[in-house]
C-alpha positions, 0 to 999 in steps of 0.5 A, spaced: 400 415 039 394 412 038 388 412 044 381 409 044 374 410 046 375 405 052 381 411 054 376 415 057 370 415 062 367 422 060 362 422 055 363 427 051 370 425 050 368 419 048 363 421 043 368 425 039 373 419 039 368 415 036 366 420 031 372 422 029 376 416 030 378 412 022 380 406 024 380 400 029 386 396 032 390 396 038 390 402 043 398 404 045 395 406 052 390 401 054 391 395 050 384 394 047 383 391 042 380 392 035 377 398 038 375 405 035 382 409 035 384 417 035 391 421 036 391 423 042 393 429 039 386 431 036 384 431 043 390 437 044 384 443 044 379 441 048 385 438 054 388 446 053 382 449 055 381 446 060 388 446 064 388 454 062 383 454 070 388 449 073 395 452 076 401 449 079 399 449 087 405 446 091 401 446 098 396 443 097 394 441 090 394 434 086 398 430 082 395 432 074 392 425 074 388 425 081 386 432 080 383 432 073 380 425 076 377 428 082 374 435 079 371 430 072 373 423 073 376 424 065 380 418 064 378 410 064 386 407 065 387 405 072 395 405 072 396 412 074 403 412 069 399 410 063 393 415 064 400 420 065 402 418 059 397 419 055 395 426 058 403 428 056 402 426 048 395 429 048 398 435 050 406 434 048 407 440 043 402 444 046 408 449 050 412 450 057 406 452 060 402 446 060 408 442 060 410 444 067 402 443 070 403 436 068 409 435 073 407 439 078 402 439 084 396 442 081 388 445 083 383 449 080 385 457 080 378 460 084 376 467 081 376 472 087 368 473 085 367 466 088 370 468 095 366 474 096 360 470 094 362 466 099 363 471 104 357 475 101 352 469 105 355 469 111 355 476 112 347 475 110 347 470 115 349 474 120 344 480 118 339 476 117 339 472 124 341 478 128 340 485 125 335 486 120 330 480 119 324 483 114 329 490 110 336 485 108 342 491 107 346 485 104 342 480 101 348 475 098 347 477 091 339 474 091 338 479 085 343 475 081 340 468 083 337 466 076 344 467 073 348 463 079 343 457 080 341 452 075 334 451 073 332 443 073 326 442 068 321 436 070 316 432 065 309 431 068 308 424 070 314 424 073 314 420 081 316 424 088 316 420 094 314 422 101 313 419 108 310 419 114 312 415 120 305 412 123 302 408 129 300 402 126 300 398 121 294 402 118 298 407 116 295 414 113 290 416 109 291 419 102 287 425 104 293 425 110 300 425 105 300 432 103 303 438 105 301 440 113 296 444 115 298 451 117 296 451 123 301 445 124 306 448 120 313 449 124 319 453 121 323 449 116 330 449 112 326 452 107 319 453 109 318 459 114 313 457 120 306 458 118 307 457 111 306 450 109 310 447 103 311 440 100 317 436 102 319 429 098 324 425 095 327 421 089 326 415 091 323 411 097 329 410 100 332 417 100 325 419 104 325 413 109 332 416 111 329 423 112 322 421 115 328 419 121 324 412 120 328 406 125 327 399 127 320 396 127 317 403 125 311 404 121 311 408 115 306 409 110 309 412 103 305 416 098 307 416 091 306 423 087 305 425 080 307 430 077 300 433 073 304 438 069 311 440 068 314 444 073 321 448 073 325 448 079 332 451 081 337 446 082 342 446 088 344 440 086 352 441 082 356 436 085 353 431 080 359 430 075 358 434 069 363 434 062 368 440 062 367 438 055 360 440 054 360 444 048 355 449 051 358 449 057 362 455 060 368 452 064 369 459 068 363 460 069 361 453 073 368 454 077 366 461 078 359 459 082 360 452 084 363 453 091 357 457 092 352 453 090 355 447 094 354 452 101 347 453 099 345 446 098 349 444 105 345 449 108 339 447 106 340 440 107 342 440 113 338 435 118 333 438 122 334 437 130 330 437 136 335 442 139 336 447 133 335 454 134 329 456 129 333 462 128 338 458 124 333 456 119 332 463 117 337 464 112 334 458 107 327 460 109 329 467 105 333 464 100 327 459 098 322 465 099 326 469 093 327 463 088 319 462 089 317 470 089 322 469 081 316 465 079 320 458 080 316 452 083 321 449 089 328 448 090 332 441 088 337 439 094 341 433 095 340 429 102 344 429 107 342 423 111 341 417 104 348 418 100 346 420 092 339 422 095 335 428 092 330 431 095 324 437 093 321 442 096 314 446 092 312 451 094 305 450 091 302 443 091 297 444 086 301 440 081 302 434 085 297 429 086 298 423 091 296 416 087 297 410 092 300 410 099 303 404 102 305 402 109 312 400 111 316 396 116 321 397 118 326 390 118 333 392 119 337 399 120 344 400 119 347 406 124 354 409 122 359 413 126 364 416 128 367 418 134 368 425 136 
């Protein structure tokens, strides 16, 4: 049976289908008309790699659908009967083994490394905080960092946000945009006190959020280039990456996935009047040691602006701000949850 281009959402698949594909006509899955088309069976090598990290999860696993869609988002096909039908023609003759996943409750087999990294932060966090603060005994697998981490390249003249609540509508001079003074520098998620670095974000918005600006506020915004390329570790692997990605090594990226996650949700982690400094210690090292390896910040995801990306660099020399604006703030919506 035949399955097209508009089958799926993952690129890659998607590229293979329309490279390899001979012919154009109507897809037996999705019904498409004179679409690219390919037989499912050609997809049978790549969808066999990939099931070889699932295994069959009777409590608390997903139908094969839900969780291929959860963990990659592959399939196009909104009829959940349809996208099984053609999953079960990619991979009819391809043995029990992946005959048996199809028709089971099903989740990604986590190697034992990814728990003991895991405990491995923990056991750190509790060291670090209220054993030994400056000679770590178990330093959470730092000395392998640049193995887990992925390193994010960004061009010069690339644009950063950053924002800071005023009194007026004057707002802040450019000279007053940039890092802190170290003399007014309290401790941070990534920064230790005393120790100034500079925070910004993507877009205008994400920095709105993590300026805690509300209602009426003034906010001044300040636009930053990059004078030069930088490189940073990134935190960021909950975007949606392709499993079929030729470079890509599948067990690698299951192994240090969870891992990464934690260390982004520490590290994103509003900051609170009521928080002990005490808490901040185990990402002001983590920061530390990404810079002491020669990398220019650490790239984390917003917890307070849904798809927000923020930035911390440790040296400021490579940014320069352009232009500040003033905002006000006209409308805020407030969600929550009862507790």
């Amino acid at each position: 049976m035949n399955c097209c281009i508009n089958c799926f959402s993952d690129i890659e698949l998607m590229g293979f289908v329309y490279s390899n594909s001979k012919e154009k006509g109507t897809c037996d899955f999705c019904k498409d008309q004179n679409t690219s088309l390919i037989n499912a069976l050609e997809l049978q090598e790549q969808f066999v790699y990939l099931l070889d990290i699932y295994q069959i999860d009777s409590d608390n696993g997903l139908e094969i659908v839900s969780a291929l869609q959860n963990d990659w988002n592959i399939f196009n096909i909104k009829n959940k009967e349809k996208t099984k039908k053609l999953l079960e023609s990619i991979i009819i003759d391809s043995g029990e083994k992946y005959l048996e996943l199809l028709n089971s409750k099903i989740s990604i087999s986590v190697p034992t490394e990814t728990n003991e990294l895991i405990k491995s932060w923990y056991s750190f966090k509790e060291e670090i905080k209220h054993k030994n603060r400056f000679f770590i005994e178990s330093p959470a697998n730092f000395e392998s960092i640049e193995e887990i981490l992925p390193v994010k390249n960004y061009i010069r003249d690339t644009i950063f946000y950053r924002s800071r609540v005023s009194n007026d509508e004057n707002g802040y001079l450019i000279k007053d945009m940039g890092k802190p003074p170290k003399k007014l520098v309290r401790a941070g998620r990534a920064n230790p006190q005393g120790i100034s670095y500079l925070y910004v974000a993507q877009s205008i918005d994400t920095t709105l959020y993590e300026a805690r600006a509300t209602f009426l506020d003034y906010v001044s915004i300040c636009k930053f280039k990059l004078l030069d390329e930088v490189k940073v570790i990134t935190l960021r692997t909950s975007f949606q990456v392709s499993p079929f990605t030729e470079d890509l090594s599948i067990e690698k990226y299951i192994k240090y996935k969870p891992y990464i996650d934690l260390l982004e949700k520490e590290l994103s982690k509003p900051l609170r009047k009521q928080d002990n400094e005490l808490d901040y210690l185990p990402t002001e090292y983590l920061c530390e040691y990404i810079k002491h390896l020669g990398y220019d910040g650490v790239e984390y995801g917003s917890s307070l602006h849904e798809e927000g990306v923020n930035l911390v660099f440790f040296n400021d020399n490579k940014l320069k701000c352009m232009e500040t604006d003033v905002y006000e703030i006209s409308k805020i919506d407030i969600k929550h949850r009862k507790l």
